[in-house]
N, C-alpha and C positions, 0 to 999 in steps of 0.2 A: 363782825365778819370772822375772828379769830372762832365764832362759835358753828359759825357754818362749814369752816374749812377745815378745823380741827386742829388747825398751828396755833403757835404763840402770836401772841401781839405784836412780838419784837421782829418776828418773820415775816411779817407783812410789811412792803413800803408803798409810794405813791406810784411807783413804777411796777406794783407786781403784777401780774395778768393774770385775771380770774383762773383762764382756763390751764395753761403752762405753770405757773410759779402757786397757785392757791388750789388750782385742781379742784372749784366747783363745779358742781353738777347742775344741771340746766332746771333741777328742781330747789336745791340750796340756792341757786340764784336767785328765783321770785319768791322763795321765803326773805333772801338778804333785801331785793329789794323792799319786798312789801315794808319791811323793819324800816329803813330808810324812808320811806312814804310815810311812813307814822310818826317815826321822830324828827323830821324835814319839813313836814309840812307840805309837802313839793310830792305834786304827779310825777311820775315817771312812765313813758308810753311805752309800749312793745315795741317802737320800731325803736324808740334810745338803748334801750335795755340791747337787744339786737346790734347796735352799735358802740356799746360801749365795752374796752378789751382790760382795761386798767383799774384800778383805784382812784387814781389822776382822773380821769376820763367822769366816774361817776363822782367825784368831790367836784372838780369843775361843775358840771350841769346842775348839782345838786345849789351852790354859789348862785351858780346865774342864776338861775329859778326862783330866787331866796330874796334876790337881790332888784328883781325886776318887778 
């Protein structure tokens, strides 16, 4: 994620918000996700990606998916 947003590791938390505190762009986004889809193992659908605003948000779903 620190490679799409261009922060450190250490400025990222579970609370940050892609688009406020990370300042992804809606293209950085489906590169991070797709990354996350490869290394998770775990779909992620357009309409989650679409609702999801945090870090918290996608480690959650990423969990459950993982988990189910």
């Amino acid at each position: 994620m620190s490679d799409e947003s261009g922060l450190r590791l250490n400025c990222i938390s579970l609370s940050s918000s892609f688009a406020e505190d990370i300042r992804i762009d809606s293209l950085s986004m489906i590169e991070l996700i797709m990354d996350l889809e490869k290394e998770s193992g775990v779909d992620i659908s357009d309409d989650t990606v679409a609702e999801v605003r945090t870090v918290e948000d996608v480690v959650r779903y990423v969990r459950h998916r993982s988990a189910g």
